[in-house]
C-alpha positions as CSV (number, residue, x, y, z in Angstrom):
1,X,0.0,0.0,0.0
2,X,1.5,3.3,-1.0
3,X,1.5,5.7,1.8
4,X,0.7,9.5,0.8
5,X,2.9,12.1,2.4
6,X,2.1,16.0,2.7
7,X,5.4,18.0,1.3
8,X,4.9,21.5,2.2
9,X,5.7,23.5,-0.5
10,X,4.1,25.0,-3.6
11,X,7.0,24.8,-5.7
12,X,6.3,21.4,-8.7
13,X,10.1,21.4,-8.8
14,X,10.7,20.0,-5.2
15,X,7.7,18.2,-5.4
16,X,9.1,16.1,-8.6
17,X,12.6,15.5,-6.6
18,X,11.2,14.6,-3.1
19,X,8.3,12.5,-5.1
20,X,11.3,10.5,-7.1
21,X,13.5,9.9,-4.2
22,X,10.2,8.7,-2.1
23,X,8.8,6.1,-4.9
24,X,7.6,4.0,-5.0
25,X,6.2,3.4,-1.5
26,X,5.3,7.1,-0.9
27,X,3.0,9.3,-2.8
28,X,3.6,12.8,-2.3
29,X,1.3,15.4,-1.7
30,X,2.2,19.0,-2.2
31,X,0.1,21.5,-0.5
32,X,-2.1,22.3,-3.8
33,X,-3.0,18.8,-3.8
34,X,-4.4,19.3,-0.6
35,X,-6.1,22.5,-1.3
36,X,-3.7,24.5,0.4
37,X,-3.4,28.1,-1.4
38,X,-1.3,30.2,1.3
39,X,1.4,31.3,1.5
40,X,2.7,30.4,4.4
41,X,5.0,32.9,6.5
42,X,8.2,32.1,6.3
43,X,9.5,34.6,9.6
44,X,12.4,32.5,11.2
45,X,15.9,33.2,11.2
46,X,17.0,29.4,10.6
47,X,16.2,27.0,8.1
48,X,14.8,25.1,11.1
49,X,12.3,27.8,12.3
50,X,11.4,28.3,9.1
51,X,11.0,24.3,7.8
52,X,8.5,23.5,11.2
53,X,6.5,26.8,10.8
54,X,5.3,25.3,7.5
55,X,4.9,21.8,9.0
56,X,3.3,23.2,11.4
57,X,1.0,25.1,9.5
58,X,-0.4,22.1,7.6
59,X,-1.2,19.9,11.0
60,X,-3.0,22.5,12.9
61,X,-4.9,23.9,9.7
62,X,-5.2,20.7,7.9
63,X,-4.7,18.2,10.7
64,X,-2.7,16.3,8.4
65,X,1.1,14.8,9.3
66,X,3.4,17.0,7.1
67,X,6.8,17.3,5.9
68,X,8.5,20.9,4.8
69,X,11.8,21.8,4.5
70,X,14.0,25.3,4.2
71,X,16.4,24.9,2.1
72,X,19.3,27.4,0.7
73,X,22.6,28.5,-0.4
74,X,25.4,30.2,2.2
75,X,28.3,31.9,0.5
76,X,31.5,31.9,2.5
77,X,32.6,35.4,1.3
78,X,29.2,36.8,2.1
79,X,29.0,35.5,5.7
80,X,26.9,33.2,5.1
81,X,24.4,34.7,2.8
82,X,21.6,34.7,1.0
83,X,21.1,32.1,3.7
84,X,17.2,31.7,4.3
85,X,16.8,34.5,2.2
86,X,18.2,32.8,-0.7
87,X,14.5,32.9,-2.6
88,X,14.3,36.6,-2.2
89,X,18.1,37.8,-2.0
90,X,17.6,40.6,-4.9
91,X,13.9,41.8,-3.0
92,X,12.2,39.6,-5.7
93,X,11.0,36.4,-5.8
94,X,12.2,34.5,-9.0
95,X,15.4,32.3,-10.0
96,X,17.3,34.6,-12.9
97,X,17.1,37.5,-11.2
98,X,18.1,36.1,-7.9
99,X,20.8,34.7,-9.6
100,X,22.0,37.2,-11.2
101,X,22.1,39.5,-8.3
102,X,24.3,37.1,-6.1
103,X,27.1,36.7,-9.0
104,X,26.9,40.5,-9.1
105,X,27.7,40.6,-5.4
106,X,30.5,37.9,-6.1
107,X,31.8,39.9,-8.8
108,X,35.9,40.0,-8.4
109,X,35.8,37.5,-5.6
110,X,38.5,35.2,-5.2
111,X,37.1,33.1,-2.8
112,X,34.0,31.5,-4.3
113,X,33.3,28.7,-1.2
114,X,29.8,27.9,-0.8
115,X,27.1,25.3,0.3
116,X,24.3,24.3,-0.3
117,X,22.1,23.5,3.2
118,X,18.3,21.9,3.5
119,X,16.5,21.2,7.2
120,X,13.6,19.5,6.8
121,X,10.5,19.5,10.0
122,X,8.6,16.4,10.3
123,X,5.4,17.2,12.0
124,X,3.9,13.7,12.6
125,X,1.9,12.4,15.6
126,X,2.0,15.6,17.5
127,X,5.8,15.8,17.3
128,X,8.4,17.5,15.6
129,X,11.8,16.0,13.8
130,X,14.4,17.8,12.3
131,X,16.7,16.1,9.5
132,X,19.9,18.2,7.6
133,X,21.4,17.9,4.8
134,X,24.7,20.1,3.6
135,X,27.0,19.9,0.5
136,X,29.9,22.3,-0.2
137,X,31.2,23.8,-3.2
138,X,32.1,26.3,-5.3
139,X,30.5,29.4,-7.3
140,X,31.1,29.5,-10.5
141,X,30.9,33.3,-12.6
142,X,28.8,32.3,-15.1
143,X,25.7,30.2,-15.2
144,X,25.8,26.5,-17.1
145,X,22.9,23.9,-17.7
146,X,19.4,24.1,-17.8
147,X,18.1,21.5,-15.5
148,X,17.5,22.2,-11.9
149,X,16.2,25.4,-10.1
150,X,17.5,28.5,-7.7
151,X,21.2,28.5,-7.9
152,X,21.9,25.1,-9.1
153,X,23.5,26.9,-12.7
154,X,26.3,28.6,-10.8
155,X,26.6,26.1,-7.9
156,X,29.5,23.0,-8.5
157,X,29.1,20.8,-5.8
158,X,33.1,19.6,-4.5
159,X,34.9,16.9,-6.4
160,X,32.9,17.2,-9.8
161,X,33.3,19.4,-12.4
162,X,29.6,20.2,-13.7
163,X,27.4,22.4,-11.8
164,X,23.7,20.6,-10.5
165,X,21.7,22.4,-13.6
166,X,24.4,20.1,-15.6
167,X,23.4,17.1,-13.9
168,X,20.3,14.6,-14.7
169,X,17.9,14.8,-11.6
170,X,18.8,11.1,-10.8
171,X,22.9,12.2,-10.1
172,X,21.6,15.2,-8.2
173,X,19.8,13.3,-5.8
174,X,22.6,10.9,-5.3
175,X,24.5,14.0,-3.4
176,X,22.0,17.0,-2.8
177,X,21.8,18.8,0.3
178,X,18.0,18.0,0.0
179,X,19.2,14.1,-1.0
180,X,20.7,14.3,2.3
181,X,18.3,15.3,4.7
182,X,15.6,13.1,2.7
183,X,17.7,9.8,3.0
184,X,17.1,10.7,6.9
185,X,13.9,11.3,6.9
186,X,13.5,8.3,5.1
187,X,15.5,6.1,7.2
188,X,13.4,7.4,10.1
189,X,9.6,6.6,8.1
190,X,10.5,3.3,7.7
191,X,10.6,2.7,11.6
192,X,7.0,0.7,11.8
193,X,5.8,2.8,14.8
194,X,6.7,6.2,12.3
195,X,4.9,5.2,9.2
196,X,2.0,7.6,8.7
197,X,-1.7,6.3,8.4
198,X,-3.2,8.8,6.4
C-alpha cells in the first residue's frame, strides 16, 4: 500500500525531486494537492524555524502529518548569505534574477566557497523531527545547464566538475543537500511505529 505524504511547499520542482526519491512506496502530496493556497510565513531566522512553521501550519490547519523543509545556499565570502533568504536575496522572488544579483555581489571575488544546506520539520503524531542535509562547493561566474532550479546553474558541488543544472535529476539526488536530509527522513519513516496512516 502506497502511503501518501504531505510536502509542504508550492514549488512542482521540489515536489518532482522529493516524489522521485520517495517512490515507490510514498506518494507525495504538495500543498495544492491538498487544497492549500497560502502562503505560508516564512519569519524564522534558521532553516529550522522556518521548515516546522510550515509543518506546522499544515497539522494545525489541515490536521494532516506533514513534511516541509528550508532549504538554501550560504556563500563563505558573504557570511553566510543569501542564507534563508536565498529565494528573495535581490527583494524579488524568481530564479534569474536572484541569480544574477548574487554573482553580481561575487563579482571580483576570489574566494567563491559555498554550500548548499536543507533542514527538513517532520510534524507527525504531534511531534516535531528535524533532518539536515549540507553539500559544499564552489560558485562559478557564469551560469551553465538548464536542469534544476534556484542556484543550481552557478553552484558546483566539491569533487565534480559540472554544476547541478548540468546534472540529470537522478545524479543530483545521489549528493544533494536536500538528497541528504531526505535519505534521513527516510530512514526514520521506515521505523514501523513512524509510518503515517493517512
Amino acid at each position: 500500500m502506497i502511503k501518501k505524504l504531505v510536502f509542504a511547499t508550492h514549488n512542482e520542482h521540489k515536489k518532482q525531486e522529493v516524489g522521485q526519491l520517495l517512490a515507490p512506496n510514498y506518494e507525495v502530496l504538495s500543498l495544492s494537492d491538498i487544497g492549500c493556497l497560502d502562503d505560508i510565513p516564512e519569519t524564522g531566522t534558521t532553516f529550522a524555524e522556518n521548515a516546522t512553521l510550515k509543518s506546522s501550519y499544515v497539522m494545525e490547519n489541515y490536521q494532516l502529518d506533514c513534511f516541509a523543509d528550508d532549504s538554501g545556499l550560504e556563500v563563505e565570502a558573504l557570511r553566510g548569505a543569501p542564507g534563508v533568504y536565498s529565494a528573495r536575496y535581490s527583494g524579488q522572488r524568481g530564479d534569474q534574477v536572484n541569480m544574477e544579483f548574487l554573482l553580481q555581489k561575487m563579482a571580483g571575488v576570489a574566494n567563491r566557497k559555498a554550500r548548499f544546506k536543507t533542514v527538513i520539520s517532520l510534524v507527525q503524531h504531534g511531534k516535531t523531527y528535524l533532518f539536515e542535509g549540507v553539500i559544499n562547493g564552489q560558485l562559478r561566474s557564469e551560469p551553465t545547464g538548464r536542469n534544476g532550479f534556484g542556484y543550481d546553474p552557478i553552484f558546483e558541488p566539491d569533487g565534480y566538475q559540472i554544476t547541478f543544472a548540468e546534472m540529470e535529476l537522478t545524479e543530483k539526488n545521489k549528493i544533494s543537500h536536500r538528497a541528504q536530509a531526505m535519505r534521513q527522513l527516510i530512514q526514520f519513516l521506515k521505523k514501523p511505529s513512524k509510518i503515517p496512516e493517512n
